[in-house]
C-alpha positions as CSV (number, residue, x, y, z in Angstrom):
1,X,-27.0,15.2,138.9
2,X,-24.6,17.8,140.7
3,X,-22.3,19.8,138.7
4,X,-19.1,17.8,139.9
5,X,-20.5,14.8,138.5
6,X,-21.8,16.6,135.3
7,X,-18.6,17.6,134.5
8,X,-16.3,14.3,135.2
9,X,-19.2,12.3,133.6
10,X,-19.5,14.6,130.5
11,X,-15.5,14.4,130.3
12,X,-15.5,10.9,130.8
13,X,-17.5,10.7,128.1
14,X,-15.6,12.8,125.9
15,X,-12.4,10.8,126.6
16,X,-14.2,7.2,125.6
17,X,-13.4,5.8,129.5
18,X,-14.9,3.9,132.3
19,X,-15.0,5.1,135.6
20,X,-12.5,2.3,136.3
21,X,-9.8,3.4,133.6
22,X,-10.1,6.9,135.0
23,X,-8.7,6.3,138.6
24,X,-6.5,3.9,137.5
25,X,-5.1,6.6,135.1
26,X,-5.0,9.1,138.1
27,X,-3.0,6.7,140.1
28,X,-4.8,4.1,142.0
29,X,-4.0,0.3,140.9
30,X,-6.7,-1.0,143.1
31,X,-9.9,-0.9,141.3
32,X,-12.3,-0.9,143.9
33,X,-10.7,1.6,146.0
34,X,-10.4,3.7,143.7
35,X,-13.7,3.6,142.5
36,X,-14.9,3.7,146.2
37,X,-12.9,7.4,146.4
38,X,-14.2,8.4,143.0
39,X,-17.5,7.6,144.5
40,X,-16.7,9.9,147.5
41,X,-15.4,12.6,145.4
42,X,-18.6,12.6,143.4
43,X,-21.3,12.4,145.9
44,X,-19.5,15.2,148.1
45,X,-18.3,13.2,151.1
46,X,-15.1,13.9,150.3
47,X,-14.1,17.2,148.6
48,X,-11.8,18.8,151.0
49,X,-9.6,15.6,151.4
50,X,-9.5,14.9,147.9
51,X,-6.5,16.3,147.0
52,X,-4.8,13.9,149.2
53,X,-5.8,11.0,147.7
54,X,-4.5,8.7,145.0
55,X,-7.1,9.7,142.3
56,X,-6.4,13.4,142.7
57,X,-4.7,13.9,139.1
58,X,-8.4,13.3,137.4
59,X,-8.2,16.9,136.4
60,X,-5.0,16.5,134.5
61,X,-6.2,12.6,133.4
62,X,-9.7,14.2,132.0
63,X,-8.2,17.4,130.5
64,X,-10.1,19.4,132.9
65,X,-8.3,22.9,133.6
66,X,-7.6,23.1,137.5
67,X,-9.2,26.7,137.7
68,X,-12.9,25.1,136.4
69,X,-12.1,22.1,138.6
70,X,-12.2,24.1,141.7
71,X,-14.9,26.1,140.9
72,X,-16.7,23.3,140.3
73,X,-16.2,21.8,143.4
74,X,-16.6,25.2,145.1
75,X,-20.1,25.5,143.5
76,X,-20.9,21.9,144.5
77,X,-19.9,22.3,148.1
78,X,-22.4,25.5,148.1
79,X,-25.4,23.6,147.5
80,X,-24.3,20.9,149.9
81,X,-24.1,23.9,152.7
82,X,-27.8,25.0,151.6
83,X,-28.9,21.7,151.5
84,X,-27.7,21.1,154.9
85,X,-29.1,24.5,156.3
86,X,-32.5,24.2,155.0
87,X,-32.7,19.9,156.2
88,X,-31.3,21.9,159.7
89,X,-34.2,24.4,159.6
90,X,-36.7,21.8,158.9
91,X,-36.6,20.3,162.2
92,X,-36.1,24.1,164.1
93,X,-32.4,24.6,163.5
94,X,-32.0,27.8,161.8
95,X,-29.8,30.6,160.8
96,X,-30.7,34.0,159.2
97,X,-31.5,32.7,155.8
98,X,-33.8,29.7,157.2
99,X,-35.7,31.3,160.1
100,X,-38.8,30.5,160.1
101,X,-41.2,32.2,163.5
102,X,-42.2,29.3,165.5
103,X,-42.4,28.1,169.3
104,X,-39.5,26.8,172.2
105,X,-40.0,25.4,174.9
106,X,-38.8,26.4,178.5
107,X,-38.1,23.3,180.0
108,X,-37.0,22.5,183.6
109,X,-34.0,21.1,182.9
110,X,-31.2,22.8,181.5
111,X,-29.0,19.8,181.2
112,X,-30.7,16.5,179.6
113,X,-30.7,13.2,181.1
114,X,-29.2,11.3,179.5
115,X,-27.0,13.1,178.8
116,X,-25.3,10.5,176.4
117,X,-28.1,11.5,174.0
118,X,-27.8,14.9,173.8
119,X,-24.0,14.9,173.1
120,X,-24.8,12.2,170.2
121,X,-27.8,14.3,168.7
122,X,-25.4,17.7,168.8
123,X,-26.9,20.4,167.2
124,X,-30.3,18.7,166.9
125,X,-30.2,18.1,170.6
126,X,-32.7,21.1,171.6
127,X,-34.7,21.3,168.2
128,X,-35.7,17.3,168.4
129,X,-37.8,18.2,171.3
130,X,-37.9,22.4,171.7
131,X,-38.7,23.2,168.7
132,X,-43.0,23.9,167.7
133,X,-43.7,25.1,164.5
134,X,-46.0,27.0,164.0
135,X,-49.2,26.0,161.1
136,X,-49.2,28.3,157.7
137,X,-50.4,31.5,158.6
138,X,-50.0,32.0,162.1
139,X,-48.0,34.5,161.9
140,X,-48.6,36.4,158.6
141,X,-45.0,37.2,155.6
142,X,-46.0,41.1,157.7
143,X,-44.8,40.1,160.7
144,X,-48.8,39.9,162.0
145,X,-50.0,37.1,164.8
146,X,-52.7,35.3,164.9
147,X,-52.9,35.1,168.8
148,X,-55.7,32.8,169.4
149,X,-54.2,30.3,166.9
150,X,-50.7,30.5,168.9
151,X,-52.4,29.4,172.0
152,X,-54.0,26.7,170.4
153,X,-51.0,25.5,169.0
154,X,-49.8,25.7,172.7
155,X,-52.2,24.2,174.1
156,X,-52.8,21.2,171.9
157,X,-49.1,20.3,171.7
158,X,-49.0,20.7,175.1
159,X,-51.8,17.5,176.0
160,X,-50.2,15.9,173.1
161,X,-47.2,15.5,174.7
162,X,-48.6,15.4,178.1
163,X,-46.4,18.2,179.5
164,X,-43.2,16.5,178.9
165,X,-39.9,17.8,176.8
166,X,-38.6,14.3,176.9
167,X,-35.0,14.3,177.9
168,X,-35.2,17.7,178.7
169,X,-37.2,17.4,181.6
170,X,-41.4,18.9,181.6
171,X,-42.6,21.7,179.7
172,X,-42.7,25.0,182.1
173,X,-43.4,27.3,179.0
174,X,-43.8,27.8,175.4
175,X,-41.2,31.3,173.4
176,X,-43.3,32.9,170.6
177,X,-39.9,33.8,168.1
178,X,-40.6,36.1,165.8
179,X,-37.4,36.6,164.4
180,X,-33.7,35.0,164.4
181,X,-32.0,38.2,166.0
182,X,-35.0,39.5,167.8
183,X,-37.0,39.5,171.5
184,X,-39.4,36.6,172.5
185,X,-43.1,36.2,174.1
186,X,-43.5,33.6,176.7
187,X,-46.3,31.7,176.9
188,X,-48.3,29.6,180.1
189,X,-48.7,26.0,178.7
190,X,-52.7,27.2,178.7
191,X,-51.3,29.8,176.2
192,X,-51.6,32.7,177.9
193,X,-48.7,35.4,177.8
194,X,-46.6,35.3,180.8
195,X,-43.9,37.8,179.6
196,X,-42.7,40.2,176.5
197,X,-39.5,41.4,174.7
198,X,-37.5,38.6,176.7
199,X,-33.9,37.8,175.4
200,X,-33.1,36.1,171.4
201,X,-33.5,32.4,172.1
202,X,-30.1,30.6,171.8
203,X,-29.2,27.1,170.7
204,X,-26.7,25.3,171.9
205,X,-24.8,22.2,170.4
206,X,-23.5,18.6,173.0
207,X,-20.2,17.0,172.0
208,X,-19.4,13.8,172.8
209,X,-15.9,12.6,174.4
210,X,-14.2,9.2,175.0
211,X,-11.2,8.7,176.8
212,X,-10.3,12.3,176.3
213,X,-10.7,11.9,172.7
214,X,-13.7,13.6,171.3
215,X,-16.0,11.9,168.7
216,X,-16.3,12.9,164.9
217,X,-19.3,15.1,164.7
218,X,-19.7,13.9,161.1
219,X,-20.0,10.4,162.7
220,X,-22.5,11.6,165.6
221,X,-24.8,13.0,163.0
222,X,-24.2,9.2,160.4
223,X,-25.8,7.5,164.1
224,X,-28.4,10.9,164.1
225,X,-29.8,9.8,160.7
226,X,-30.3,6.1,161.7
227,X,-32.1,8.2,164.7
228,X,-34.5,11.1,163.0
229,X,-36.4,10.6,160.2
């Protein structure tokens, strides 16, 4: 249980009411949407718009003071943001805190085809098919590598995949990154080193646009899901 919904549901509770009475006490008459927005509220879809809602008096309807309220909510919307970093940085999109060394290809395209796909994947558009990582121990918590065991990483994803990088074209090369600011190692798809202390790999993110009107990302990555395991 979050803390949002701890607190409502422990004030709730308190106060002897349904989840029903409560939004109808806040201000919404129909039931179902109400409960449907109380729903939203609780399960974090919704915190920024919630004080434009009809149910945004539950505070004052549960005795709740506004100050523990927000902090709630602030403290709720924090471990959605983790949550969502370290779900990123599972499938090789990372920031500082989630870096984790592993491989990226070198592709020979630069734009995808199609490029439909990209723009719906966004973020994940690279990482669903760049991003190696790398087995436990392959490169040590000191920063040593296991060079032998990066090549045959290389080269066993690279007949596993049969020298393709999907929509990104074939694989010209695998980048050995160490760290989230720092150089890169190229590898040969027979993994041998090619090159040293090349340029921080970047990652870019595809946006999707409609008749000049640009899509949602929040319902790119909803279609995503239904997409990537």
């Amino acid at each position: 249980m979050n803390p949002l919904e701890a607190l409502i549901n422990d004030a709730l509770a308190k106060k002897g009411l349904s989840k029903a009475e409560l939004v109808k006490k806040a201000g919404c008459f129909n039931e179902a949407n109400g409960l449907r927005m109380l729903e939203e509220l609780l399960s974090g879809r919704n915190l920024v718009g919630f004080r434009h809602t009809p149910i945004r008096r539950i505070p004052e309807v549960l005795d709740i003071p506004q100050e523990i309220f927000d902090a709630t909510v602030a403290k709720f919307a924090e471990i959605l943001r983790i949550a969502e970093e370290d779900s990123d940085a599972a499938r090789g999109v990372y920031n500082e805190r989630t870096f984790k060394p592993h491989l990226w290809i070198k592709s020979s395209r630069t734009t995808p085809q199609p490029i439909f796909v990209a723009a719906v994947m966004g973020k994940m558009a690279e990482a669903a098919f760049k991003h190696v990582p790398l087995p436990e121990g392959v490169v040590s918590r000191d920063g040593k590598v296991n060079w032998e065991a990066v090549g045959q990483v290389i080269r066993e994803h690279y007949k596993m995949k049969k020298g393709s990088a999907c929509i990104w074209g074939d694989i010209v090369s695998y980048y050995l990154v160490l760290s989230y600011h720092g150089p890169s190692i190229e590898f040969s798809p027979d993994g041998q080193v090619i090159d040293t202390d090349l340029l921080p790999i970047s990652q870019g993110e595809a946006t999707l646009t409609i008749g000049n009107r640009e899509i949602p990302r929040e319902v790119l990555d909803d279609l995503v899901k239904t997409i990537l395991p």
